[in-house]
Every structure is written in C-alpha cells, then in structure tokens.
C-alpha positions as CSV (number, residue, x, y, z in Angstrom):
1,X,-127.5,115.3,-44.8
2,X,-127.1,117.3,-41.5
3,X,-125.7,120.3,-41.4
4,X,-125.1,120.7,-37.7
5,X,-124.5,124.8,-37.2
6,X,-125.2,126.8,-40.8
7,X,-124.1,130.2,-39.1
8,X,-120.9,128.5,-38.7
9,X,-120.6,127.5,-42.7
10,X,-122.2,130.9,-43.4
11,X,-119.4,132.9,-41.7
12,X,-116.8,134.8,-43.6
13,X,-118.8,134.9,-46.2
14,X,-118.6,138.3,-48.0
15,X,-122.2,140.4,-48.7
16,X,-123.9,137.4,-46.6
17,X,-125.6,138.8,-43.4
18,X,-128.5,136.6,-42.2
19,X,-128.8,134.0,-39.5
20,X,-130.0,130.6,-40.5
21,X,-131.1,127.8,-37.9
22,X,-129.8,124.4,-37.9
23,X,-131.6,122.2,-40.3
24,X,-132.0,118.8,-41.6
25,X,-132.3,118.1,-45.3
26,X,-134.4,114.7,-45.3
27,X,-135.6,114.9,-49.1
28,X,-133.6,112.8,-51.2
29,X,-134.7,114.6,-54.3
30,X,-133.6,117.5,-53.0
31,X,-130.2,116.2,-51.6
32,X,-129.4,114.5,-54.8
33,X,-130.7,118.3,-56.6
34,X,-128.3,120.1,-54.8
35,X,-124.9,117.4,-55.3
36,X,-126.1,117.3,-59.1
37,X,-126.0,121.0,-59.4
38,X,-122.7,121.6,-57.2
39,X,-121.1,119.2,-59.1
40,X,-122.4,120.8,-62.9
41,X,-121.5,125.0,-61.6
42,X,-118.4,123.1,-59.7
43,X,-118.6,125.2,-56.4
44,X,-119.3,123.2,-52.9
45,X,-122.5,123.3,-51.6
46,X,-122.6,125.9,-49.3
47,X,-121.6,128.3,-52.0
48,X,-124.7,127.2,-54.2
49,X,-126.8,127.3,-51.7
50,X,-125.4,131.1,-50.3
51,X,-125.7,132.2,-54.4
52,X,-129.3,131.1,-54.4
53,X,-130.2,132.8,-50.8
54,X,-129.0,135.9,-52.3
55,X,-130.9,135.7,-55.5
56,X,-133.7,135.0,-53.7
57,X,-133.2,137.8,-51.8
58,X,-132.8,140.2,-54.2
59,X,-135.8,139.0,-55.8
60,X,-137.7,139.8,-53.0
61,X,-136.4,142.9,-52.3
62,X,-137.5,144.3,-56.2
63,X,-141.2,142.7,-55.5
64,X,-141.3,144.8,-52.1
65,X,-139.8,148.2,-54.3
66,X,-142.4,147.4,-57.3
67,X,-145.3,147.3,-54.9
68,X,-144.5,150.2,-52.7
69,X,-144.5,152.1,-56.6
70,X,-147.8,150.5,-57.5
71,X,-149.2,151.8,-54.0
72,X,-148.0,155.1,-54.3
73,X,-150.4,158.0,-55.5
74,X,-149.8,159.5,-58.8
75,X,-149.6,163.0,-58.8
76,X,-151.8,165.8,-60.9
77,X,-150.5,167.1,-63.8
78,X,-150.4,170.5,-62.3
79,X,-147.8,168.9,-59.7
80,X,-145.8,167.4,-62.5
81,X,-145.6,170.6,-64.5
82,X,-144.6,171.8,-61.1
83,X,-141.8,169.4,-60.4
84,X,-140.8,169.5,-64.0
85,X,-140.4,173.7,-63.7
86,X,-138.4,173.4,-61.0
87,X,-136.0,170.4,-62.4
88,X,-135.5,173.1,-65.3
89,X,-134.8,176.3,-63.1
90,X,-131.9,173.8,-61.4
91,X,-128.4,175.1,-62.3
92,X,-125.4,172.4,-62.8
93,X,-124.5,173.2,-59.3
94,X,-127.6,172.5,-58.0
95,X,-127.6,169.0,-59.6
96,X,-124.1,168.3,-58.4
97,X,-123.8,165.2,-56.1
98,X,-122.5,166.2,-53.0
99,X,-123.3,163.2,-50.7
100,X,-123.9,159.4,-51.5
101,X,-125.9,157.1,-49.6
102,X,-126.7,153.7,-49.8
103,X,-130.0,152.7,-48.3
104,X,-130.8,149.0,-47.6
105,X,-134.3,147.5,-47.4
C-alpha cells in the first residue's frame, strides 16, 4: 500500500495541522491491522489513521505539561500563605475574566 502524497489526503481536514512525508506501508500485519480496524469503526483509512495522529498527539502534549509540573520548584509555605492572602483580598471584579486566550504547545 502506497500512499503517493499524505499532505494531499491530509488536507481539508478540520483541527489537523502537520505535514507528513510520503511513505510506504510494507508490513502486511500492519496493512491488514489498519483494513480490519477501518472496516470494524466503519470510517476510511485516512480518517483512522488522522483520529490516531491526534490522540497521539494529545498524549504527548499532557506528558510534556506533566513533566514541565514535575520540574517546577515548589514554593515555601510562607509564599503560599502569600499567594493564598492575596487570592482572598481579590474582589469579584478582580476575578472577572476579561480576556481569553488559547495557548498551544
């Protein structure tokens, strides 16, 4: 099984933003995996295989946020009681969401 140009299949695609090179699927294991399993969740191919990329990728994406936490220094108590005095003095209009951003990793 060839596929000759994935970008190409890959286009279109909603939430899908990555470039994949050309490639060659020579397993027959792997071949016969994928028909089985198109054919079982009903959806082409390229759809399984673009659901998968984006679970991986989300997977990796948690790892990288869990071990920028486990890297980051915890702070003193005094800091906390600090942070937590300050949370406290906040008024509701100092909470209040006034801008929304969405930050991708």
């Amino acid at each position: 099984m060839t596929v000759d140009n994935m970008n190409t299949v890959m286009s279109g695609r909603t939430g899908v933003n990555f470039t994949v090179r050309p490639m060659t699927l020579e397993n027959p294991a792997l071949i016969k995996a994928a028909q089985e399993s198109s054919s079982l969740f009903n959806m082409p191919i390229e759809d399984l295989l673009l659901d998968a990329l984006k679970v991986y990728k989300e997977a990796r994406r948690m790892d990288d946020f869990f071990k920028r936490i486990e890297q980051a220094e915890e702070v003193s108590d005094e800091e906390n009681a600090e942070i937590g005095a300050e949370i406290e003095s906040m008024t509701d209009e100092d909470r209040r969401i006034v801008r929304v951003e969405t930050v991708t990793i």
